[in-house]
MIDOSE-1310 file (N, C-alpha, C; in nm, 2 decimals, decimal comma, always signed):
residues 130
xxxx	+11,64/-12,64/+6,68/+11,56/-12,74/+6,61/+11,64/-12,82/+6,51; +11,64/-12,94/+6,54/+11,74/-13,05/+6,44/+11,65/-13,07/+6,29; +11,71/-13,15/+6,27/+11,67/-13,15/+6,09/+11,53/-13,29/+6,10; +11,54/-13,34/+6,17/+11,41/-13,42/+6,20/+11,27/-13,32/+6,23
xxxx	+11,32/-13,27/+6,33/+11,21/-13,16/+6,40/+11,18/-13,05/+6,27; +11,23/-13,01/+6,18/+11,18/-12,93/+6,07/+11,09/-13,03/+5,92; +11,17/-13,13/+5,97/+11,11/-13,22/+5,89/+10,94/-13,27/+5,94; +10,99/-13,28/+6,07/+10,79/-13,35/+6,12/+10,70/-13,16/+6,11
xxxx	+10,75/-13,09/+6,14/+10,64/-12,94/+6,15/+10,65/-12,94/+5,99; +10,72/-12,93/+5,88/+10,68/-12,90/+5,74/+10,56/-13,02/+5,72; +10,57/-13,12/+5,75/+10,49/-13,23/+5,72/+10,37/-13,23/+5,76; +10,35/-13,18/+5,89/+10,23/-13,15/+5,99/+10,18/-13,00/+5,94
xxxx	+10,25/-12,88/+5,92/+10,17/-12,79/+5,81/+10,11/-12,87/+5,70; +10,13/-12,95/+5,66/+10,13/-12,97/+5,49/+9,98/-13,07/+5,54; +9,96/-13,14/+5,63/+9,87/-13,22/+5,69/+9,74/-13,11/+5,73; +9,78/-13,02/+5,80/+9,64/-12,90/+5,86/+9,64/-12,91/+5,70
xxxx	+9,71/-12,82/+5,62/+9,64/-12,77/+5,50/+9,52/-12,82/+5,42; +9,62/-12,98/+5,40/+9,54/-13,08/+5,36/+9,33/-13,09/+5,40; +9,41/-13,12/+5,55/+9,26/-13,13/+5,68/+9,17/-13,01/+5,59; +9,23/-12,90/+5,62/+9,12/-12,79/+5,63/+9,07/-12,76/+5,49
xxxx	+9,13/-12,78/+5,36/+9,09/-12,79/+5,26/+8,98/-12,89/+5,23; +8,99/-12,97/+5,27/+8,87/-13,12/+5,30/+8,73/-13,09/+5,38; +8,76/-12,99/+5,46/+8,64/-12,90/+5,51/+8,59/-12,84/+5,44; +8,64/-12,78/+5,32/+8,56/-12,68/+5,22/+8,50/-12,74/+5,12
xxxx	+8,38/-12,80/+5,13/+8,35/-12,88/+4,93/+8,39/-12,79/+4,83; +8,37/-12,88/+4,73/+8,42/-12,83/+4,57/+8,29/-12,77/+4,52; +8,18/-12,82/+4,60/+8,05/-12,77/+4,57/+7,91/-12,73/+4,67; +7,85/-12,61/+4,63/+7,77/-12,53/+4,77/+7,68/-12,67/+4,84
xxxx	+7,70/-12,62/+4,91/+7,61/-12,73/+5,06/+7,44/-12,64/+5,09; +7,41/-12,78/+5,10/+7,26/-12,72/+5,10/+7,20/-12,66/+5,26; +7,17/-12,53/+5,27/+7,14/-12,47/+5,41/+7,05/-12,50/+5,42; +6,98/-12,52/+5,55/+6,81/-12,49/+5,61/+6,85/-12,39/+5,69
xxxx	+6,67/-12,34/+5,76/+6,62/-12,27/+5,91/+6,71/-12,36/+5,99; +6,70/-12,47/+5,98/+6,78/-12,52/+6,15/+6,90/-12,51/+6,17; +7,00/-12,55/+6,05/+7,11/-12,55/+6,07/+7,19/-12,38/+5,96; +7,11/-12,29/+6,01/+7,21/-12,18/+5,91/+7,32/-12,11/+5,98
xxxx	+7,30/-12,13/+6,16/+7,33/-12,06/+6,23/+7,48/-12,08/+6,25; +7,47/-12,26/+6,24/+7,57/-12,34/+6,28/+7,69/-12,35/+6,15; +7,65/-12,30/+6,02/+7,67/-12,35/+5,90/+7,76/-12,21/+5,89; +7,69/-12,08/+5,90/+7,75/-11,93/+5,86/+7,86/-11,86/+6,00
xxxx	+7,84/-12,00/+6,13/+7,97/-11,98/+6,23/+8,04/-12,07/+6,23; +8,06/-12,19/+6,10/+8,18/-12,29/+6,14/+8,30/-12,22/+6,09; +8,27/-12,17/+5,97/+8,37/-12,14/+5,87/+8,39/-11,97/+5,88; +8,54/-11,92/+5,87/+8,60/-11,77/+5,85/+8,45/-11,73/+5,72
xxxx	+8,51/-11,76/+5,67/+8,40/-11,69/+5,50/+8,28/-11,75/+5,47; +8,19/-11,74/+5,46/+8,07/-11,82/+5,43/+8,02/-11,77/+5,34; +7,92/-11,80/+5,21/+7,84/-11,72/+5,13/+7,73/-11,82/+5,13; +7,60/-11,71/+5,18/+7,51/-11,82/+5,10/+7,39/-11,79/+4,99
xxxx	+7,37/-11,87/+4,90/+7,26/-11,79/+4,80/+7,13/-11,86/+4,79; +7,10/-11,73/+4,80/+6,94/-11,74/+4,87/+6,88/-11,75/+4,73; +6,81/-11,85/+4,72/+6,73/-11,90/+4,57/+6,59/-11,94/+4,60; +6,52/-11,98/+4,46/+6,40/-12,02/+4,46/+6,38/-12,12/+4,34
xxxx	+6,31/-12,24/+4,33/+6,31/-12,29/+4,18/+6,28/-12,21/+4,08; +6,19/-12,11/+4,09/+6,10/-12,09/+3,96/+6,18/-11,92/+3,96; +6,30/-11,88/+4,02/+6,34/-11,76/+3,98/+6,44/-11,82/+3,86; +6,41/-11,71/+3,78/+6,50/-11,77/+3,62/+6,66/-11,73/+3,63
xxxx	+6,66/-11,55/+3,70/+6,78/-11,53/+3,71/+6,91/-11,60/+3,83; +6,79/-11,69/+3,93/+6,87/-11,73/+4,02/+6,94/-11,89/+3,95; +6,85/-11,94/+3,84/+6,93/-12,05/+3,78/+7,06/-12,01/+3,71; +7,02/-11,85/+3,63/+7,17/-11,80/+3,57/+7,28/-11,79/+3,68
xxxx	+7,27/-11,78/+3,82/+7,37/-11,76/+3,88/+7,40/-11,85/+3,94; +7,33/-12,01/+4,01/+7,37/-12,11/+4,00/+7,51/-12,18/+3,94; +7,53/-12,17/+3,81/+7,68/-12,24/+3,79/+7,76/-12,17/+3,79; +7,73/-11,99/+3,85/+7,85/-11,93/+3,88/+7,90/-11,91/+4,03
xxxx	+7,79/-11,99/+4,10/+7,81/-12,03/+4,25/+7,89/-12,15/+4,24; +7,87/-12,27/+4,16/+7,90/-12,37/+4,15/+8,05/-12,33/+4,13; +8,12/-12,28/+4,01/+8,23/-12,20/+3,97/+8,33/-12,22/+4,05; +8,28/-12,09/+4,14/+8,33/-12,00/+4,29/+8,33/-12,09/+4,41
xxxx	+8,26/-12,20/+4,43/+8,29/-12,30/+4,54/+8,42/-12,37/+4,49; +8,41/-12,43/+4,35/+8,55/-12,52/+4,30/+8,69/-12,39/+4,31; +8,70/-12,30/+4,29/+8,82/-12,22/+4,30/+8,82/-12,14/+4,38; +8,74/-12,09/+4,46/+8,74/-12,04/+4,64/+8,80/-12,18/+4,74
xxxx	+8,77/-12,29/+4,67/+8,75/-12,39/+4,77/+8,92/-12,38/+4,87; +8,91/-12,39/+5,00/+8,96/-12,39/+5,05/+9,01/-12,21/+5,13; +8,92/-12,12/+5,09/+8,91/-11,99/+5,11/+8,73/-11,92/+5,20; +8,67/-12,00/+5,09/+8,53/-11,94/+5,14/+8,45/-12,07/+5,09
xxxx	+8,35/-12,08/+5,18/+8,28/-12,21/+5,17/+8,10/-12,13/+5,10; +8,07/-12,21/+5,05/+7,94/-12,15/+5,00/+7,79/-12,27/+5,06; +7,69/-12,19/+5,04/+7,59/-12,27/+5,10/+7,47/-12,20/+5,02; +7,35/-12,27/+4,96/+7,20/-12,24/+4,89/+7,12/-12,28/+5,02
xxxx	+7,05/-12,19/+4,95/+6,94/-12,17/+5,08/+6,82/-12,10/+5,00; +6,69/-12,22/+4,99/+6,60/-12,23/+4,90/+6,46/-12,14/+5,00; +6,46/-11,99/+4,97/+6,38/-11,89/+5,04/+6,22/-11,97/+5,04; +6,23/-12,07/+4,96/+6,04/-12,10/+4,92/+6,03/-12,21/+5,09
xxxx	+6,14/-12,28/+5,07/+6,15/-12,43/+5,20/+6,19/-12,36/+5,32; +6,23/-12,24/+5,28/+6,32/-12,20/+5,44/+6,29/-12,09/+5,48; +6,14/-11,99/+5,51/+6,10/-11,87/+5,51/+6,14/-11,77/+5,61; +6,19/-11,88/+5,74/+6,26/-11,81/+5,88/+6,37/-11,72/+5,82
xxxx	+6,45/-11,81/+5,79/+6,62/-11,75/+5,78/+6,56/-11,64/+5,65; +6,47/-11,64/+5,54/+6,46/-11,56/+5,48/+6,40/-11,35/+5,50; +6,27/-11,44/+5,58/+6,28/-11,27/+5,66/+6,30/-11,27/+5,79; +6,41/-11,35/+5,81/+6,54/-11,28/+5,96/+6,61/-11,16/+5,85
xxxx	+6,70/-11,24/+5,76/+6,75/-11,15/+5,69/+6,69/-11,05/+5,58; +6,55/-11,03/+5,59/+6,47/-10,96/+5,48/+6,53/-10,95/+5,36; +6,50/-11,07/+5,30/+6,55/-11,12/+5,14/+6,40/-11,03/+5,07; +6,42/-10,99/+5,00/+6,29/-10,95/+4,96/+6,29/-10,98/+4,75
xxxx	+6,46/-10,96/+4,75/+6,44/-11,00/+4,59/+6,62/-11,09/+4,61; +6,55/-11,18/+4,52/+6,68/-11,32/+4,48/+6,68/-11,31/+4,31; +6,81/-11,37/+4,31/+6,91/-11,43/+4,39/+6,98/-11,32/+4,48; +6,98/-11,36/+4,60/+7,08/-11,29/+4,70/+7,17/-11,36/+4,78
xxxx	+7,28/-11,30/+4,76/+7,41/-11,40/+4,83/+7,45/-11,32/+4,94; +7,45/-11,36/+5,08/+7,47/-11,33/+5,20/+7,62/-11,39/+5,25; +7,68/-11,27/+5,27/+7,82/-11,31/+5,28/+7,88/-11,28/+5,42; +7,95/-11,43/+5,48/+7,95/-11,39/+5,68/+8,08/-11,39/+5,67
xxxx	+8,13/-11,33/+5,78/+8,24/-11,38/+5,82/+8,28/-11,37/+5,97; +8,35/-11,46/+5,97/+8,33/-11,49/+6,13/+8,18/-11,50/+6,21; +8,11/-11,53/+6,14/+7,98/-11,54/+6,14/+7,85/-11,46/+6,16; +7,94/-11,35/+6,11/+7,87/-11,20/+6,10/+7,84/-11,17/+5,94
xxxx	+7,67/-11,08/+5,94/+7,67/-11,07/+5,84/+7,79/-10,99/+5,78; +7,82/-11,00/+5,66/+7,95/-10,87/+5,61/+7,91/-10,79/+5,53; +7,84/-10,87/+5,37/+7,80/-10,78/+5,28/+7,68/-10,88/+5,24; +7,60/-10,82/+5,15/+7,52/-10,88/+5,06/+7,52/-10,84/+4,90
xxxx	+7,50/-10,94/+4,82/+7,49/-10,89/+4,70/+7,34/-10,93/+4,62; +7,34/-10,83/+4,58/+7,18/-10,86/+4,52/+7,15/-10,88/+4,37; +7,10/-11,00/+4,35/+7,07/-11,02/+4,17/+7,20/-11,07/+4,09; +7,13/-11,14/+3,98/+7,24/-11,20/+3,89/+7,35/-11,11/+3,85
xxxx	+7,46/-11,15/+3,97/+7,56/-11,03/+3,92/+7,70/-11,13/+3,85; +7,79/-11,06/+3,77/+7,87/-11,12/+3,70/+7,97/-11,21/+3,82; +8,05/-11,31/+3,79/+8,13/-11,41/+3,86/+8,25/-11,29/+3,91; +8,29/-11,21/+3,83/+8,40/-11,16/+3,83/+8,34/-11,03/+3,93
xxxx	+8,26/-11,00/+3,96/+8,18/-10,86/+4,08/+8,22/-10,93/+4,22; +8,10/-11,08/+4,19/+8,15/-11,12/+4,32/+8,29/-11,18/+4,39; +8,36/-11,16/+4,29/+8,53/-11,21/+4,37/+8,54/-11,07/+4,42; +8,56/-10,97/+4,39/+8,59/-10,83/+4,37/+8,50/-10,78/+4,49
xxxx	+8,43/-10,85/+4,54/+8,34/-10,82/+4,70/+8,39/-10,89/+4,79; +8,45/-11,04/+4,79/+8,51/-11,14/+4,84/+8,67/-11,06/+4,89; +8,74/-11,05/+4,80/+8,87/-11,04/+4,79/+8,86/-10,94/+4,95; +8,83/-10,82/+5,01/+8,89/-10,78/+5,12/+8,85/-10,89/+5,21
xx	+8,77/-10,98/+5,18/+8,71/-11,05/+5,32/+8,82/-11,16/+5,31; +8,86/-11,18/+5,20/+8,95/-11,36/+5,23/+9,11/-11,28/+5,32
């Protein structure tokens, strides 16, 4: 391989990275019933947090989803999914108490975490899956 040919593949890594990072927002994407299926098998990691307006603890954990999208970004993609608009995907997966974050990978359920739990619990459930 000549010194051009190492030059175009560093460049072309450095381009995927770029791409695939641009697939991950800085901030959770909003799920429905129609599209959860398609949303929790595009991506390796997916999390999504299952909310409601009027739950109080699910607004405390809101800007620590918000958080974890801007510094996961490019690792694990996150998605809300509002249990009151979206009742299918809710008891497919028997959510029964929120906030609950449904975590895929490869578009299998992996784990779940249930209730306002601290930002630093949920990397510490993340970390074997990334």
């Amino acid at each position: 391989m000549d010194e051009i040919d190492m030059i175009r593949q560093r460049k072309m890594e450095g381009l995927k990275k770029e791409l695939e990072k641009r697939e991950y927002p800085a901030e959770p994407l909003e799920v429905t019933d129609a599209a959860f299926d398609e949303f929790t098998a595009r991506h390796t990691l997916v999390v999504v947090d299952c909310w409601a307006q009027w739950c109080g603890p699910c607004r405390m954990l809101s800007p620590v989803i918000d958080e974890l999208a801007t510094e996961l970004r490019g690792k694990v993609i996150f998605g809300k999914l509002n249990v009151d608009h979206n009742k299918g995907t809710a008891m497919r997966f028997a959510i029964t108490s929120i906030p609950a974050l449904l975590v895929f990978r490869d578009g299998k359920l992996a784990d779940r975490i249930v209730g306002a739990v601290p930002k630093q619990k949920i990397i510490q459930r993340l970390q074997p899956l990334m």
